[in-house]
C-alpha positions as CSV (number, residue, x, y, z in Angstrom):
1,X,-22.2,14.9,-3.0
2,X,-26.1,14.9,-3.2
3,X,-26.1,17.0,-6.2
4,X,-24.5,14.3,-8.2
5,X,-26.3,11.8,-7.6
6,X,-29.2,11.1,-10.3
7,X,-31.6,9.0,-7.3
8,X,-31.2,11.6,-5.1
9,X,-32.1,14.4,-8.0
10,X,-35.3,12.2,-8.3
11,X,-36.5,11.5,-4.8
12,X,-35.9,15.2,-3.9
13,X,-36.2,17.6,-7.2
14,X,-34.1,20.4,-8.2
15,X,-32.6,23.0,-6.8
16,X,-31.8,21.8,-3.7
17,X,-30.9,22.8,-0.8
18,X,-29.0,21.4,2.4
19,X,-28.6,22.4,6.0
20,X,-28.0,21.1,9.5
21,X,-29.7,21.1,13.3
22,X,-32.0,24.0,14.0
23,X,-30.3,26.2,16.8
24,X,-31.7,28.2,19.6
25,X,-30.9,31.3,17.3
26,X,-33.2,29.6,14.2
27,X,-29.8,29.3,12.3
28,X,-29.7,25.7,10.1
29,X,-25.8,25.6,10.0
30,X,-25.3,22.8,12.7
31,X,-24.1,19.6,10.9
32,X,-23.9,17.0,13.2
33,X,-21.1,14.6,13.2
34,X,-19.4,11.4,15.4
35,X,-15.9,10.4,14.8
36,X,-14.7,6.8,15.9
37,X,-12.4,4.1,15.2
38,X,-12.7,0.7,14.7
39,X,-9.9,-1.8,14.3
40,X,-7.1,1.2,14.0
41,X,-9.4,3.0,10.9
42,X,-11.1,6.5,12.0
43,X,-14.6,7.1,10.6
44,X,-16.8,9.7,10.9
45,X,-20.4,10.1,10.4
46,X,-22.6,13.2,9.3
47,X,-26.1,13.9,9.1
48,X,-28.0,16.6,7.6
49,X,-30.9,17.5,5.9
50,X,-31.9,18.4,2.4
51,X,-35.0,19.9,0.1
52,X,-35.9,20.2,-3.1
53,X,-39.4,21.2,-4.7
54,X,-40.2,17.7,-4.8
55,X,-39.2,16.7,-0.9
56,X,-37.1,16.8,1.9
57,X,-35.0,14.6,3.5
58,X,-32.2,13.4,5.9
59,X,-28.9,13.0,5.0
60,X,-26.6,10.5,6.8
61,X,-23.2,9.5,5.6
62,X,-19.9,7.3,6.6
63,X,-16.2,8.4,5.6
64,X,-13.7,6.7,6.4
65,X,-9.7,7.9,6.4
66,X,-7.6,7.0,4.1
67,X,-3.9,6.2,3.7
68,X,-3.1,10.1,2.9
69,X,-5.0,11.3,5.9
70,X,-8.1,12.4,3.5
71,X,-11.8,11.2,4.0
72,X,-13.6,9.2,1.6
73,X,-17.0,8.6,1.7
74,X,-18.5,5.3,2.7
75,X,-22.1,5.6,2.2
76,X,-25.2,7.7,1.7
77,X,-28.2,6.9,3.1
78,X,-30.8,9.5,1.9
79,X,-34.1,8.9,3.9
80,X,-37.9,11.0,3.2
81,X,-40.8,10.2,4.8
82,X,-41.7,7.3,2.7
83,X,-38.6,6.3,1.3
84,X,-35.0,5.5,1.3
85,X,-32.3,4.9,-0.8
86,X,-28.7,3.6,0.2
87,X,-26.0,5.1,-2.2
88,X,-22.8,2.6,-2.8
């Protein structure tokens, strides 16, 4: 999803790379996520991280199910130290 975006191509670089939460092992595969429901729709929101050779940054998205039981995605929000950009 990041990789297709040409703002987030920019405020990161490429490659890139993304990953979640740190665990007590050092592993990076933790993606942290809340599901909830407001007024009869389910939603869930994600957050993880990404970096590139220009910056890194945290990830943090909205789906929302639809009609066929399938999650379509909401929003981006892709945040670095010094900036953010809000995707749809």
């Amino acid at each position: 999803m990041c990789k297709e975006h040409g703002q987030v191509i920019d405020l990161v670089g490429e490659p890139m790379k993304g990953f979640g939460e740190t665990t007590s092992r050092g592993r990076r595969r933790l993606v942290s996520h809340t599901e909830y429901e407001v007024n009869g729709e389910q939603f869930m929101q994600v957050k993880f991280y990404i970096s590139g050779p220009k910056d890194r940054a945290t990830v943090n998205v909205q789906v929302k199910k639809n009609d066929q039981g399938r999650y379509e995605y909401d929003y981006l929000i892709v945040k670095t130290k010094f900036e953010q950009i809000r995707i749809k």
